[in-house]
C-alpha positions as CSV (number, residue, x, y, z in Angstrom):
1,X,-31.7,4.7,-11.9
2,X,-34.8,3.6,-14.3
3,X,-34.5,0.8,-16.1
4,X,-34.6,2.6,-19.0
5,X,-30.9,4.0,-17.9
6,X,-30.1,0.7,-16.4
7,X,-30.6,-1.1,-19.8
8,X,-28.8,1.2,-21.9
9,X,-25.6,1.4,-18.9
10,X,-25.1,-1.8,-19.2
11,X,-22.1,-1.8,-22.0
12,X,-20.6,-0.2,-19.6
13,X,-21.2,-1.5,-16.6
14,X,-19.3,-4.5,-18.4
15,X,-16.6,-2.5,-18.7
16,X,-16.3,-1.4,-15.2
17,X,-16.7,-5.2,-14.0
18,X,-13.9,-6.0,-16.5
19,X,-11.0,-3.5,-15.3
20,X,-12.0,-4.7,-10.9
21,X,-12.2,-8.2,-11.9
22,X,-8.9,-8.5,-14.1
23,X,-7.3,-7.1,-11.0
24,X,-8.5,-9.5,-8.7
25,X,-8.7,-12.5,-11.0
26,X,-4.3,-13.0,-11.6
27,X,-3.2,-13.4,-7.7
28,X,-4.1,-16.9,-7.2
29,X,-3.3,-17.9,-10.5
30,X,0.3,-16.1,-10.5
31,X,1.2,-17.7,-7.1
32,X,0.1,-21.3,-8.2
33,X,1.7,-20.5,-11.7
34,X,5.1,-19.9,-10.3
35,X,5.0,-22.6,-7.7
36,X,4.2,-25.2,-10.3
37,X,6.8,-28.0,-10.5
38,X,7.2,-27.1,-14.5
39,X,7.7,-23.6,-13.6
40,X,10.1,-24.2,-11.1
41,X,12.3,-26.8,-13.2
42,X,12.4,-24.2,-15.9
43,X,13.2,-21.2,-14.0
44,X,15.1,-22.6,-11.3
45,X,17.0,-19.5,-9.6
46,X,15.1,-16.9,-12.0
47,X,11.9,-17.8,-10.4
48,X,11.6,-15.0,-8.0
49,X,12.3,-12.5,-10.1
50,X,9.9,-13.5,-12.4
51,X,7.3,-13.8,-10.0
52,X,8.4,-10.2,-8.9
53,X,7.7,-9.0,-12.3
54,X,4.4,-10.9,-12.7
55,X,3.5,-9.1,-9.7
56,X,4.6,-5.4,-10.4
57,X,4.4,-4.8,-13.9
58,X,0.7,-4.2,-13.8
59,X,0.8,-1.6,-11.5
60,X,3.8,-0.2,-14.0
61,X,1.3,-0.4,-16.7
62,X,-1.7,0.8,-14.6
63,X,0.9,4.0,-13.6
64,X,1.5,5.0,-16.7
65,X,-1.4,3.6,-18.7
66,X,-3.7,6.2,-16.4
67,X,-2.8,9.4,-17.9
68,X,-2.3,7.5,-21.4
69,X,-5.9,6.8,-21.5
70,X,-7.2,9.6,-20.0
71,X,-5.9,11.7,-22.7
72,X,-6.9,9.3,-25.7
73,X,-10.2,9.7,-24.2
74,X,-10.8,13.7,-23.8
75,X,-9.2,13.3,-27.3
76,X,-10.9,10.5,-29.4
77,X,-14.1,10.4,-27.1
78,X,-14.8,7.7,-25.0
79,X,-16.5,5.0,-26.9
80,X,-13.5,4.8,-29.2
81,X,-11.4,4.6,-25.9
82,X,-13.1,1.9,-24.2
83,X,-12.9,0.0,-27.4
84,X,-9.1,0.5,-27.2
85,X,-9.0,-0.4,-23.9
86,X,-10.9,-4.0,-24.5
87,X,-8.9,-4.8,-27.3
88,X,-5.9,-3.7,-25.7
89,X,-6.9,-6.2,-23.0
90,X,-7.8,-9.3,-24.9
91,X,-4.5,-9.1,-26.9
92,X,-3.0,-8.7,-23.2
93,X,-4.9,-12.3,-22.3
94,X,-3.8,-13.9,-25.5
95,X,-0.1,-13.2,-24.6
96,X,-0.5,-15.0,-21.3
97,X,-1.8,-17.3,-22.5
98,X,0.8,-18.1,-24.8
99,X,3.4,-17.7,-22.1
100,X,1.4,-20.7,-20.5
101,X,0.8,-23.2,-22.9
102,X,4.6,-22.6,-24.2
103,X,5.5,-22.2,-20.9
104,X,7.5,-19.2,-22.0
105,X,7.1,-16.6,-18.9
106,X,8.8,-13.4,-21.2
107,X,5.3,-13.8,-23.2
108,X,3.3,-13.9,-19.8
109,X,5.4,-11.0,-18.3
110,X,4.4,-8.4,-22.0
111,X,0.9,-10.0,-21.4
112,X,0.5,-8.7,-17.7
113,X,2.1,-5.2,-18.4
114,X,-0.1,-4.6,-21.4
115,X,-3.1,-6.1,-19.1
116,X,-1.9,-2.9,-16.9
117,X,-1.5,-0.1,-19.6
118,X,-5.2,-0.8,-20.6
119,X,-6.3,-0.7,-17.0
120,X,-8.3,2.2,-17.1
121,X,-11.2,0.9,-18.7
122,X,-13.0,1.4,-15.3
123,X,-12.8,5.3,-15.0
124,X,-13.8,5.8,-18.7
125,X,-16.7,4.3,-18.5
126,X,-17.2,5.6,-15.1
127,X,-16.7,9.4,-16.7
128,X,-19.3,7.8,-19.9
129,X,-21.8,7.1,-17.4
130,X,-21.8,10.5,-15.6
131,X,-21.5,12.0,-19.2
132,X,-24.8,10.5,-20.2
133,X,-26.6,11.4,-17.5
134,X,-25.5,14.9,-17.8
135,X,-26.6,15.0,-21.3
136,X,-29.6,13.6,-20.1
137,X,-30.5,16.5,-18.0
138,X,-30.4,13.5,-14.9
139,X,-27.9,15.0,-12.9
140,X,-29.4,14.1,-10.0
141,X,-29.3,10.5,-10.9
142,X,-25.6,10.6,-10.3
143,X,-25.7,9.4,-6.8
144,X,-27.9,6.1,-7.7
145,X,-25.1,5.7,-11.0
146,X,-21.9,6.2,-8.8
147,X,-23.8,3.4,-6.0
148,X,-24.3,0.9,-8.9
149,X,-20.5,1.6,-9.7
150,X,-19.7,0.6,-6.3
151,X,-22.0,-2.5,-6.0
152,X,-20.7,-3.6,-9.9
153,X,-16.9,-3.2,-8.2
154,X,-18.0,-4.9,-5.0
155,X,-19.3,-7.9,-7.3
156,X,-16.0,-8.1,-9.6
157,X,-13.7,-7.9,-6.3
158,X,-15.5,-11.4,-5.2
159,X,-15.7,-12.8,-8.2
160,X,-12.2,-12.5,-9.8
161,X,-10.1,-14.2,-7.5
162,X,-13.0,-17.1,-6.9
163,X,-13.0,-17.6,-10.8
164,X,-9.1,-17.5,-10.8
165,X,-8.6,-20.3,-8.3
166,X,-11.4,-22.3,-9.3
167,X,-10.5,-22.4,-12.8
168,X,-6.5,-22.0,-12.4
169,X,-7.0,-25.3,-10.4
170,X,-8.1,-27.4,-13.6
171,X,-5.8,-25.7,-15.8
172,X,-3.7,-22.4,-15.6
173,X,-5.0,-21.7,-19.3
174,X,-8.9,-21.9,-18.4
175,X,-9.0,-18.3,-16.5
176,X,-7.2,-16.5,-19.2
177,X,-9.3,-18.0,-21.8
178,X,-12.4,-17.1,-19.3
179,X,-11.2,-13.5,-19.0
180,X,-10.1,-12.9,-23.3
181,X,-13.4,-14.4,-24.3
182,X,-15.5,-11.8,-21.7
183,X,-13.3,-8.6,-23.1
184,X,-14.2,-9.9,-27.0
185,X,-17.8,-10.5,-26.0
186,X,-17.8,-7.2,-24.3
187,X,-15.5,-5.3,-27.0
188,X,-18.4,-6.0,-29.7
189,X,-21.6,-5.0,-26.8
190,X,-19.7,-1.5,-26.5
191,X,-19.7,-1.1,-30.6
192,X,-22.7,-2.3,-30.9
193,X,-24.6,-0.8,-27.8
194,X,-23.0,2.3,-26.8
195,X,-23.9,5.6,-28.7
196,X,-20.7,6.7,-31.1
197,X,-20.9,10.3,-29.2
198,X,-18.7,13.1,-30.3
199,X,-15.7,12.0,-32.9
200,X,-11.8,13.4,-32.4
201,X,-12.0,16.6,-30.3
202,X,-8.4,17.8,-30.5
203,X,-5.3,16.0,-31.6
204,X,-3.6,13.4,-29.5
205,X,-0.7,14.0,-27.1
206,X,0.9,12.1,-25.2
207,X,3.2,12.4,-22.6
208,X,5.2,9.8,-20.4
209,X,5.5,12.6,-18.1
210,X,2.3,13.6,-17.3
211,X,2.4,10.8,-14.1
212,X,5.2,12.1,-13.2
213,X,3.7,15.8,-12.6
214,X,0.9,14.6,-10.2
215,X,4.4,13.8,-7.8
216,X,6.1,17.3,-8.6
217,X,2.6,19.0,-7.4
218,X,1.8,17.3,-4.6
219,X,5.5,17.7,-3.1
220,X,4.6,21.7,-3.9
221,X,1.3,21.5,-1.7
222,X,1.7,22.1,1.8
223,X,-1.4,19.6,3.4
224,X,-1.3,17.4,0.3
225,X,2.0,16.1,0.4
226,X,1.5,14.8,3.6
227,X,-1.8,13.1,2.9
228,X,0.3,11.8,-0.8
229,X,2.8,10.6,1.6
230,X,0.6,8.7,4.3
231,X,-1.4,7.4,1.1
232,X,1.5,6.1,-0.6
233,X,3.0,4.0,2.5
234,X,-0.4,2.6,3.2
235,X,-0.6,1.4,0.0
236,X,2.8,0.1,0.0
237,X,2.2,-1.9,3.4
238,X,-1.2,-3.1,1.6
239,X,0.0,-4.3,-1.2
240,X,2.9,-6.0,0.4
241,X,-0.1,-8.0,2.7
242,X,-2.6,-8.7,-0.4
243,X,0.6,-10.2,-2.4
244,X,2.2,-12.1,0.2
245,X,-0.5,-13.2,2.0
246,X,-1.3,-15.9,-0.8
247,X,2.0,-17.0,-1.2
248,X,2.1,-17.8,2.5
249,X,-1.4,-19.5,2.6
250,X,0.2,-21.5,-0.7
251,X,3.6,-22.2,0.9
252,X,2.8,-22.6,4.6
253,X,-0.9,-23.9,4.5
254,X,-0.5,-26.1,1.2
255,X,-3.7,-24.3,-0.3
256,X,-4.4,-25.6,-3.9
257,X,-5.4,-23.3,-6.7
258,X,-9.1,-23.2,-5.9
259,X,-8.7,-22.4,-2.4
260,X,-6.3,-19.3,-2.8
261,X,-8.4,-17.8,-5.1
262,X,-11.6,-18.0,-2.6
263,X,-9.3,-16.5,0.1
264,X,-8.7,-14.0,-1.7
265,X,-12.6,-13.6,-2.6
266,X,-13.4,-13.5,1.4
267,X,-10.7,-10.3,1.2
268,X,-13.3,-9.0,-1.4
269,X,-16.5,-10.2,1.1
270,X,-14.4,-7.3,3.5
271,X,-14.8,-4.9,1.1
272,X,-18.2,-5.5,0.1
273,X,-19.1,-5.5,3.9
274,X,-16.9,-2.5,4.4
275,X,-18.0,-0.2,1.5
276,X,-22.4,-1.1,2.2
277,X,-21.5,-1.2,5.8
278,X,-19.0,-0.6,7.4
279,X,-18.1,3.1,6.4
280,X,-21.9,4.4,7.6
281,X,-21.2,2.2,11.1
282,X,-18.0,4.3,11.5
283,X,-19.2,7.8,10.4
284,X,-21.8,7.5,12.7
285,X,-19.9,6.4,15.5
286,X,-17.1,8.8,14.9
287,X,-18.2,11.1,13.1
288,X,-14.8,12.9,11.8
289,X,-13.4,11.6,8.2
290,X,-9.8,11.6,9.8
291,X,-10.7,9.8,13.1
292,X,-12.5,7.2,10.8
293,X,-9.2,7.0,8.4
294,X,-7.0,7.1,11.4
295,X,-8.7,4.6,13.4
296,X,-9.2,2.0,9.9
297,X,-5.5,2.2,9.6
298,X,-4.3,1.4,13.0
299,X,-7.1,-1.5,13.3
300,X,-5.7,-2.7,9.7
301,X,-2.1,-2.2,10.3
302,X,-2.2,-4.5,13.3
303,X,-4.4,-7.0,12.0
304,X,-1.6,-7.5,9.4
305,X,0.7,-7.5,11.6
306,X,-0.8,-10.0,13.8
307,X,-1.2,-12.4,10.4
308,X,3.0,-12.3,10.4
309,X,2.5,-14.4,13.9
310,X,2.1,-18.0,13.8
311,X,-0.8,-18.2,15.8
312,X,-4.2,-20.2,14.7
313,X,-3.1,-21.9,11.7
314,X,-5.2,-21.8,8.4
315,X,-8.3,-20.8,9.7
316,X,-6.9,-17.4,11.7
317,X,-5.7,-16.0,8.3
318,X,-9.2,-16.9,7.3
319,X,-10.9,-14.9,9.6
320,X,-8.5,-12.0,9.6
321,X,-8.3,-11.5,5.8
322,X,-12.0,-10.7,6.0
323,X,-11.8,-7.9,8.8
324,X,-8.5,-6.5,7.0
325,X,-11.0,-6.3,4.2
326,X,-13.2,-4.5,5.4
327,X,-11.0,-2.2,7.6
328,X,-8.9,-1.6,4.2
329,X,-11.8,0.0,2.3
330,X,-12.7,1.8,5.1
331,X,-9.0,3.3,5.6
332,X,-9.2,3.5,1.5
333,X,-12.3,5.8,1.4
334,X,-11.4,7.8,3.9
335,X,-8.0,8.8,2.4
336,X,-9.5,9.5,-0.4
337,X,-12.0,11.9,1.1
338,X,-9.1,13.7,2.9
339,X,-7.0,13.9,-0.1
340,X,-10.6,15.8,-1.8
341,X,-10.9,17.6,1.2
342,X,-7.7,19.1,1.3
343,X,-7.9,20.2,-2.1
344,X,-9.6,23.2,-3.8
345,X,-12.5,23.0,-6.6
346,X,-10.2,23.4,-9.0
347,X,-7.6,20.8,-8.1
348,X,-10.3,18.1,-7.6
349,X,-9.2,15.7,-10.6
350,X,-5.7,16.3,-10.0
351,X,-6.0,15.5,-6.4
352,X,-8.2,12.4,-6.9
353,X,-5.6,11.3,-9.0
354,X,-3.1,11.3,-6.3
355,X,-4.4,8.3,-5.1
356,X,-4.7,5.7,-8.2
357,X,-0.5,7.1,-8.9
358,X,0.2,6.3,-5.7
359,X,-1.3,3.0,-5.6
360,X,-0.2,1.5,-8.9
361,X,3.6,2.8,-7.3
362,X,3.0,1.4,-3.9
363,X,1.9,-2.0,-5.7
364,X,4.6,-2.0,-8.0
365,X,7.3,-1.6,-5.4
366,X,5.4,-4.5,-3.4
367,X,5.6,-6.5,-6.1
368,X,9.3,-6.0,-6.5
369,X,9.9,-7.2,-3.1
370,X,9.2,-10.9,-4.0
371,X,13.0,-11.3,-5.0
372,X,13.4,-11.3,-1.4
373,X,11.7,-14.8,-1.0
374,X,14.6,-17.0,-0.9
375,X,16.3,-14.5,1.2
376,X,13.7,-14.0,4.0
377,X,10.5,-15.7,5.5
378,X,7.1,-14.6,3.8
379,X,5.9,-13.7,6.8
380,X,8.5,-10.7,7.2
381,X,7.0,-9.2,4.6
382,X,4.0,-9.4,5.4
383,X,5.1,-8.1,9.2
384,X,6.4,-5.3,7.3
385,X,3.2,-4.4,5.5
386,X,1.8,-3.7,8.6
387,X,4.1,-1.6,10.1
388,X,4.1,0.2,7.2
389,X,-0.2,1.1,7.6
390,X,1.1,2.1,11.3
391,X,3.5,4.2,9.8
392,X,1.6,6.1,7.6
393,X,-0.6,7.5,10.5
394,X,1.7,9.7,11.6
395,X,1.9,12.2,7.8
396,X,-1.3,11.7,7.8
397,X,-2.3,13.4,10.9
398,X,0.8,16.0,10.7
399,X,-1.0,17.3,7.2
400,X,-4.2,16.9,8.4
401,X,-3.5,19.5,11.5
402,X,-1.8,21.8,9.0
403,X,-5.0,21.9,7.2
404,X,-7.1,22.5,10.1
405,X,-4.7,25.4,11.4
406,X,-5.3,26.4,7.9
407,X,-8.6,26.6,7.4
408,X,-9.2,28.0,11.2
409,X,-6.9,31.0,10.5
410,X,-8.6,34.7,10.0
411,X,-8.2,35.4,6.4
């Protein structure tokens, strides 16, 4: 990329930081938020379940909010949506941050599942990016544009979580104030720095449903529903480790603010390391996208399982958080690529699509499971994330000899 392109990607490159780092930036905050003497005094018995809902009602959001977007944006272009999106997700930090200075969680809670409807700001500007570059006649530039998409994700994954802690430790208020003052600054460098491009191309419609019909497919697909399947447990297992491991460093380690939210940056170290790394190691060595999936998830799965075990103190869940990391992204990319694989030209954006439905339902049900904390150890779940990665070996490598018996068959 030129810097002529890099200059005038950067509006947009904003946006894609925004929608990783958003993600990342909440987890500390939401564990020490809900552990906070205040909190607890005002809650009492409720507080689970409204740490459950802190946890899944952005992946909600994010389920449905997907296919929301993605039509506003075929529809009203996607300038106009991105703008949406930012606004969508400042008004989102604004509620939070009422529900923390009033101490009035039900404002938090409609803060975090609009922060999840408006999610999607990273694809849009993704599909933007590729758009210009089309238009350009650069269409070989869209290798170099999808690796600075990577490294811009790779950058918010650290950062979010380390900003989090560092500023949820002075005061819970300071990172939501940090993350609504970056989507107005950003909102107004997309209006005034991204090119208005076509206006309204057809009329908006939208449907509720539509995430619904990526399940009813897949279930109809003879190799994909498999692959769905293994996808959607390995999420679920995932999810319930990147939740509950905080909780556990907060509860069992006594880790203040700061520190949970560079934990959880060293998680995003992994995935930097994994994605630059990591991937090209394991091609290379294995050679065989499924051997590399399968082989990710079993190393994952048992890494997780292993941090369930009270063995090493602090600094084990240290170490291992980092190679789960890295072993995650690994196991992440190479699901992905099956899912593609298995899937024809045409079904390409309805089969990459798979996997964000399956995640945002895999974290929401995670989430969920934090009404179970004053019923069972934190570490059970945590046990049972793993298991869960283990267990999703087995679809995977039932569809994926389906579609090898498939493709090897005379036609």
């Amino acid at each position: 990329m030129d810097r002529r392109g890099l200059v005038s990607f950067l509006p947009l490159f904003a946006a894609l930081f925004i929608d990783t780092f958003s993600f990342g930036l909440m987890y500390p905050v939401i564990v020490a938020l809900f552990h906070d003497p205040a909190i607890v005094g005002s809650y009492g018995a409720l507080r689970d379940a409204y740490l459950s809902l802190a946890f899944s009602l952005f992946p909600l959001g994010m389920f449905f909010g997907a296919s929301v977007l993605g039509d506003l944006s075929d529809a009203l272009g996607r300038k106009r949506t991105l703008l949406i999106c930012m606004a969508g997700l400042a008004f989102a930090y604004a509620l939070m941050w009422l529900g923390v200075e009033t101490l009035t969680m039900d404002w938090f809670l409609a803060g975090r599942i609009i922060s999840g409807v408006m999610a999607g700001t990273g694809p849009i500007a993704q599909a933007a990016m590729m758009d210009a570059s089309v238009q350009a006649g650069k269409e070989d530039q869209r290798s170099s544009d999808m690796a600075a998409v990577v490294l811009v994700n790779c950058l918010a994954l650290v950062s979010g979580p380390a900003i989090g802690g560092v500023l949820g430790h002075w005061d819970f208020r300071l990172p939501l104030a940090f993350a609504l003052g970056m989507c107005v600054a950003v909102y107004v460098w997309i209006a005034l720095g991204v090119p208005a491009g076509t206006g309204p191309t057809r009329r908006v419609h939208l449907s509720l449903a539509r995430p619904l019909e990526v399940f009813v497919r897949a279930v109809r697909h003879p190799v994909l529903r498999g692959l769905a399947l293994s996808f959607l447990i390995y999420q679920f297992g995932l999810g319930l480790y990147f939740t509950y491991v905080v909780v556990k460093m907060q509860v069992v380690f006594q880790l203040q603010t700061f520190a949970l939210g560079l934990f959880s940056a060293v998680m995003g170290a992994g995935f930097v390391v994994g994605t630059t790394v990591g991937q090209r190691v394991a091609h290379d060595w294995l050679k065989d996208d499924a051997k590399v999936t399968v082989w990710a998830l079993f190393i994952c799965g048992t890494l997780i399982a292993l941090s369930a075990l009270p063995f090493g103190g602090a600094a084990a869940q240290w170490v291992l958080v980092f190679v789960i990391g890295l072993t995650d992204i690994i196991a992440f990319v190479g699901g992905l690529s099956l899912i593609s694989a298995a899937a024809s030209k045409e079904e390409q954006g309805w089969a990459l699509g798979i996997g964000a439905s399956m995640m945002a339902l895999a974290f929401f049900a995670a989430g969920l499971m934090a009404v179970l904390l004053s019923l069972i150890p934190v570490s059970a779940l945590i046990a049972a994330g793993g298991a869960a990665i283990l267990l999703s070996i087995l679809p995977l490598q039932s569809a994926w000899s389906v579609h090898l018996a498939k493709r090897r068959a005379p036609a």
